[in-house]
C-alpha positions as CSV (number, residue, x, y, z in Angstrom):
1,X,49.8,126.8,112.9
2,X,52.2,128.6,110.3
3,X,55.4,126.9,109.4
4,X,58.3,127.3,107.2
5,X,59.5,124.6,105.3
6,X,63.6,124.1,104.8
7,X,65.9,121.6,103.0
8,X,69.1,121.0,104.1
9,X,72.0,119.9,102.5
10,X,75.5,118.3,104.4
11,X,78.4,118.0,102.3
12,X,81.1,115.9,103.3
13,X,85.0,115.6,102.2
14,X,86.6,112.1,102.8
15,X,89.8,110.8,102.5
16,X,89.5,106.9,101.2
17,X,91.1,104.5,103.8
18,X,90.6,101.2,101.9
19,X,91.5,99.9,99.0
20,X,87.8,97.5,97.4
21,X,89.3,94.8,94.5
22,X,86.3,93.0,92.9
23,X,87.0,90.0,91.0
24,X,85.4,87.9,88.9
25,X,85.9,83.7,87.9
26,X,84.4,82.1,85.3
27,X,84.0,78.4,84.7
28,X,82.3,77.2,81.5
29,X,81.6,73.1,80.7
30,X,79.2,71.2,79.2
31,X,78.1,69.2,82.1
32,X,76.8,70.8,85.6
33,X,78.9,69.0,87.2
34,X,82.2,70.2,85.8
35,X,81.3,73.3,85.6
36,X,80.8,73.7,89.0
37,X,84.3,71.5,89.6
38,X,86.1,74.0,87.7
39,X,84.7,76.9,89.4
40,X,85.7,75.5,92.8
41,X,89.5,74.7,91.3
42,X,89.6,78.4,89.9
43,X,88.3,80.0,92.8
44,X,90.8,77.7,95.2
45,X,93.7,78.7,92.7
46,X,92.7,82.8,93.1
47,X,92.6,82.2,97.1
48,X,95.9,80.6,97.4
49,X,97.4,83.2,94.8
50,X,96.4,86.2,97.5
51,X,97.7,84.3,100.4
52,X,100.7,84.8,99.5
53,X,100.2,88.1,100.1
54,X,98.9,87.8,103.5
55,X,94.9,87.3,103.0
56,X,93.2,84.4,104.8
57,X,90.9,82.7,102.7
58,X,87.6,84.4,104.9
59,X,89.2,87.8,103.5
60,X,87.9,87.2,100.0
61,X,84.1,87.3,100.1
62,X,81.8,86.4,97.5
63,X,79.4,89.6,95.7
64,X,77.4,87.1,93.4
65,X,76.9,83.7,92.6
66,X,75.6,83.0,89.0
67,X,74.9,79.3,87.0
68,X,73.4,80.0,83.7
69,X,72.4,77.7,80.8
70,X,74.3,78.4,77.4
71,X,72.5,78.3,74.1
72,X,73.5,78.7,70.6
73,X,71.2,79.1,67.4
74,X,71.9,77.5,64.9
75,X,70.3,77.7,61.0
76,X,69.3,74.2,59.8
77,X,69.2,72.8,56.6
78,X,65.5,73.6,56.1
79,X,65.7,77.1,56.4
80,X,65.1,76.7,59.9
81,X,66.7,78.1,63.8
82,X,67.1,75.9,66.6
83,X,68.5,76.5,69.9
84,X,70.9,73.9,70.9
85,X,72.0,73.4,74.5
86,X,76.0,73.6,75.0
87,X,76.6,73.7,78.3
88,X,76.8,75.9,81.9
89,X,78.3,78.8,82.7
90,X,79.5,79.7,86.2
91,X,80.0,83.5,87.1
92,X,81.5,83.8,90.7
93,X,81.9,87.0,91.4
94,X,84.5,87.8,94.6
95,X,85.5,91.5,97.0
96,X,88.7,91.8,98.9
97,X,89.2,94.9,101.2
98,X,92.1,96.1,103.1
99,X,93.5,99.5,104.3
100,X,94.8,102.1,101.8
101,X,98.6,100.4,101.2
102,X,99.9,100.6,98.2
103,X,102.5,98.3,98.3
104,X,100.1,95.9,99.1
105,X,98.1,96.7,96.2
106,X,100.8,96.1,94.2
107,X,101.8,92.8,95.4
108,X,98.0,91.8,95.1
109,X,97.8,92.6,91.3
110,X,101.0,91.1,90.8
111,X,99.5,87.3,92.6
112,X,96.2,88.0,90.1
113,X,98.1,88.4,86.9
114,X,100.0,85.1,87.8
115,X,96.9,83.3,89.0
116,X,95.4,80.3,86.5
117,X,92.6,81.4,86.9
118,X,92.8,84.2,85.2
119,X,90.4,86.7,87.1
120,X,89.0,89.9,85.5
121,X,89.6,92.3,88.1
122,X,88.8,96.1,89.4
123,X,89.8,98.2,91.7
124,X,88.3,101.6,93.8
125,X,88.7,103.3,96.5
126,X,86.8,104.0,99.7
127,X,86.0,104.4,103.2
128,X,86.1,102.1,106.1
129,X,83.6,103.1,108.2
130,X,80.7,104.2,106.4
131,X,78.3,104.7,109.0
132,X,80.4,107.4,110.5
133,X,80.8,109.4,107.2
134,X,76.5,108.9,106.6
135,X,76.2,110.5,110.4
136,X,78.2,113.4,109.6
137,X,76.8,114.0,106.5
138,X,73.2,114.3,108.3
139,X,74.5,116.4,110.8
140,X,75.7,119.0,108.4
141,X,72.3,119.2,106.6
142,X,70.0,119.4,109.8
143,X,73.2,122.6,110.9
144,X,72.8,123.7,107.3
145,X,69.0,123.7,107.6
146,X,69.1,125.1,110.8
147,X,71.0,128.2,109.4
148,X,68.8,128.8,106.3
149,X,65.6,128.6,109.0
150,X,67.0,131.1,111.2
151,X,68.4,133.5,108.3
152,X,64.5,133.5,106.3
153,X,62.8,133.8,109.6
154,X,65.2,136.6,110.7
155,X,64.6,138.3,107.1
156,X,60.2,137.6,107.6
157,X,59.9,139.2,111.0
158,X,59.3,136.0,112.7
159,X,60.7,133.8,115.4
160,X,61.4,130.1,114.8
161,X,58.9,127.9,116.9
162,X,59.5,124.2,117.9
163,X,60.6,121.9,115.1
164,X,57.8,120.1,113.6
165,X,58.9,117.5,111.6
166,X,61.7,116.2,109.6
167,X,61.8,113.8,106.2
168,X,64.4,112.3,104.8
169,X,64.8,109.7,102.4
170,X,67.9,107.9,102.2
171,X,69.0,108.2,98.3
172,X,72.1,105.3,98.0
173,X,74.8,107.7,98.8
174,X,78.0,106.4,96.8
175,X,81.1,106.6,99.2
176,X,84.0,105.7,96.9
177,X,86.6,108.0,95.6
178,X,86.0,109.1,91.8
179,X,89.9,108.2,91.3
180,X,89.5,105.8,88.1
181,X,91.8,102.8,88.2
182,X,92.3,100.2,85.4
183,X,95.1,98.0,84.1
184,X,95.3,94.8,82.0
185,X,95.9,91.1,83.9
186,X,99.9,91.0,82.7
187,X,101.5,87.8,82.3
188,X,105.0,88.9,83.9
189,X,104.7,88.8,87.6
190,X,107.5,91.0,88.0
191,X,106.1,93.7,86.0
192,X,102.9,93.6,87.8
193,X,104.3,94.2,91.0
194,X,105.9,97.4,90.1
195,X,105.0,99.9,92.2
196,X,102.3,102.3,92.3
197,X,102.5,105.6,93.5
198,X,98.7,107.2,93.1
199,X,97.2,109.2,95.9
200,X,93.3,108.5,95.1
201,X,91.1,111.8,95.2
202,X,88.5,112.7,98.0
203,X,85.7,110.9,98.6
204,X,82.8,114.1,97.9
205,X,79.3,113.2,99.4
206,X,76.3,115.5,99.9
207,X,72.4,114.8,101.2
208,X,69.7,116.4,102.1
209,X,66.7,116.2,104.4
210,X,63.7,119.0,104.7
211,X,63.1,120.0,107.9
212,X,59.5,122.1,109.3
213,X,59.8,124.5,111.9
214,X,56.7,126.5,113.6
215,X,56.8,129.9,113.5
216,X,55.5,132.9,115.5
């Protein structure tokens, strides 16, 4: 049986439709114990600074969840290094989405700055629903593919056959908006809440799949 072998390619053009602020609370202490008692205060003090703006405390989700041990080295009197235990360290890592609004973005930066907690924070742009965007995106390339078979076929004196096969091989397509956006924790409140008028940039996507027709 002879064949022709094609890759396709979709592209797809998104506008982002939610706004993705990761976060991040630390908690350091030389006992487990109150290490993981701060953490809990900290992460208690971020949730009740977004409430404020309208979050329920199941709205901020947690990404990662890391207890290390702490060692420093220290050079003895005989010439020597020793590691020396000081404590625990606590990384809680933290996502909150909601719909592009950026007042409400605002108003959330503004209750992070003035949280005790003192969160390191970042903030990007995406899409909602995901699956949708992925779906389109793989109908384009099997339509793209399906135009480049027809065309090479057309051009070889040969007619397209059944379709064979198809493989594709899902790469980790990145759905969020190349728009870069990144600004210190402020201590004045008011200033933090100043508004923000940004429209981010498209979400551009492409993947491919190769697709193997019979031909005649």
């Amino acid at each position: 049986m002879k064949t022709i072998t094609v890759t396709g390619t979709g592209h797809t053009d998104t506008a982002p439709d939610i706004i993705i602020v990761t976060m991040t609370v630390n908690a350091q202490a030389a006992e487990y114990e109150k290490t993981m008692e701060t953490a809990a205060e900290r992460l208690d003090m971020l949730r009740g600074a977004l409430t404020d703006c309208g979050f329920a405390k199941e709205d901020v989700r947690t990404v990662s969840f890391n207890v290390s041990t702490e060692y420093q080295h220290e050079h003895t009197p005989e010439g020597k290094y020793e590691r020396r235990f000081i404590g625990y360290n606590c990384v809680h890592q933290l996502r909150l989405e909601f719909n592009l609004d950026m007042d409400r973005l605002s108003a959330v930066i503004a209750e992070i700055s003035g949280c005790s907690s003192e969160p390191e924070f970042s903030i990007q742009f995406g899409v909602k629903d995901e699956e949708a965007v992925k779906a389109q995106l793989l109908r384009s390339a099997a339509e793209d593919a399906a135009r480049k078979a027809e065309v090479l076929a057309s051009a070889s004196g040969v007619v397209l056959g059944e379709l064979v096969s198809i493989d594709y091989r899902m790469d980790g397509v990145s759905l969020r908006s190349p728009t870069n956006f990144a600004m210190p924790l402020m201590a004045d409140r008011a200033v933090a809440k100043a508004a923000i008028d940004i429209a981010p940039e498209n979400i551009s996507a492409a993947e491919s799949a190769v697709f193997v027709w019979e031909i005649r």
